[in-house]
Structures are given as C-alpha cells and as structure tokens.
C-alpha positions in Angstrom: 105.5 -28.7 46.9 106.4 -31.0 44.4 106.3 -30.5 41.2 103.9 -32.8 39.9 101.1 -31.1 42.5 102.3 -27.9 40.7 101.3 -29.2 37.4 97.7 -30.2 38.4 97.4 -27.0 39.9 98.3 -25.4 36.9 96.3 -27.7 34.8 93.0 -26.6 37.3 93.9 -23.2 36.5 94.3 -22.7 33.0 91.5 -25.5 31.8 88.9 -23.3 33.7 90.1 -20.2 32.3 90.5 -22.2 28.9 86.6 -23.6 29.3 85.1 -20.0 30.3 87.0 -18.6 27.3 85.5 -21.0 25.0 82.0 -20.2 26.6 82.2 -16.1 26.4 83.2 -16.2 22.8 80.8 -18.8 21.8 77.3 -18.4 23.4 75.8 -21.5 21.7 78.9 -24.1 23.2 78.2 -22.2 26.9 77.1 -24.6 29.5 76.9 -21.7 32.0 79.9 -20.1 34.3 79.9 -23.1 36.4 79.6 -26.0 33.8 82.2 -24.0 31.6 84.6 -24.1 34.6 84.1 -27.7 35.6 84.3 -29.0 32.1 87.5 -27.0 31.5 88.6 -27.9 34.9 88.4 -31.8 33.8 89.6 -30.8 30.2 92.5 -29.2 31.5 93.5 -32.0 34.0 93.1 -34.8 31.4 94.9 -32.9 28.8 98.2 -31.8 30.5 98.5 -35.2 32.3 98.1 -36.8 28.3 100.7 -34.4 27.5 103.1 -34.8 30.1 102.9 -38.5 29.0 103.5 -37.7 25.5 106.2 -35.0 26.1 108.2 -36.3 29.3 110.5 -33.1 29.5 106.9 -31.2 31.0 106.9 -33.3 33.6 109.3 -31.2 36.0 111.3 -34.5 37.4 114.5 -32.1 37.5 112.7 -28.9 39.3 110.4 -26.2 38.2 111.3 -24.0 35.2 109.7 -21.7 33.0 109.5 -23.9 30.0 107.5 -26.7 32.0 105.1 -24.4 33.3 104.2 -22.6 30.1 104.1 -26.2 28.4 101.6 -26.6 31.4 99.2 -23.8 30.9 99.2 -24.4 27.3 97.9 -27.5 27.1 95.8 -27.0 29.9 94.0 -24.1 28.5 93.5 -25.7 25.2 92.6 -28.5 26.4 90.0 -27.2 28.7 88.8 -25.3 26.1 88.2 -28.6 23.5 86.7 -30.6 26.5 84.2 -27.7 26.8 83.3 -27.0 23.1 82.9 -30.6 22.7 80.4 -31.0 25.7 78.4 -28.3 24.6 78.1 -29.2 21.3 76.9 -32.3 22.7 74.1 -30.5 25.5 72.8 -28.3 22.2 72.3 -31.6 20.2 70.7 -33.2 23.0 68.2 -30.3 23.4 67.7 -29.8 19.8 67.0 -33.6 19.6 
C-alpha cells in the first residue's frame, strides 16, 4: 500500500476520533455521533494533507516510519477536532438566529 493511501487512512481515522472527542466533551459544539464523525472525518483529511504540504518530511516519500505516522494522527485529530468545533459553533448560531 503506498504510503500516501496510508496517510488518508490515518487522517480518516484520527479526524473522526478527533471530531467525536470534541463532541463528548462539549455538548453545545455536538452535531450528533454521525455529524461529529463526518465533520472530523473532512477536518482530519483537509488538515493532514495542509500539513503534509507544509511539513514535506510527513509525507512518507522514503517509506513508513513512526515519526510520519504520529505527525499524521496529530494533525489529523486536531484538525478534525477544529473542523468540528467550528461547524457547530456555526449550527448553534444558526439555530439561535
């Protein structure tokens, strides 16, 4: 598998766990289990690929190794878990409104 599937993967993974974090701490931000997966899902995607962009060495163009794939699940998880915070702050002003 090469690597750069590997990275997606990963970036899937820890953006969904990231979102659903973000949505069982903070009840008011949750968009439900399935919108906190699929916005942290997106997050997670969009956020490791902007890293790997800005930090070429996570890219894994030499092989697989522990470094890349923690620098992977970090900024997907975060980033999933911004993306999701951010869209429900927006779905609570849009109700509110």
């Amino acid at each position: 598998m090469s690597a750069t599937i590997v990275n997606i993967i990963l970036q899937l993974i820890a953006g969904a766990v990231g979102g659903n974090a973000v949505g069982k701490t903070n009840e008011n931000l949750s968009l439900g289990m399935g919108g906190n997966t699929v916005a942290g899902a997106v997050g997670g995607v969009a956020g490791g690929s902007l890293l790997t962009a800005l930090i070429p060495m996570l890219s894994g163009a030499g092989g697989i190794d522990i470094g890349q794939l923690a620098g992977q699940l970090v900024g997907g998880g975060v980033s999933g878990a911004i993306v999701t915070a951010v869209v429900g702050l927006i779905m609570k002003s849009m109700k509110s409104a």
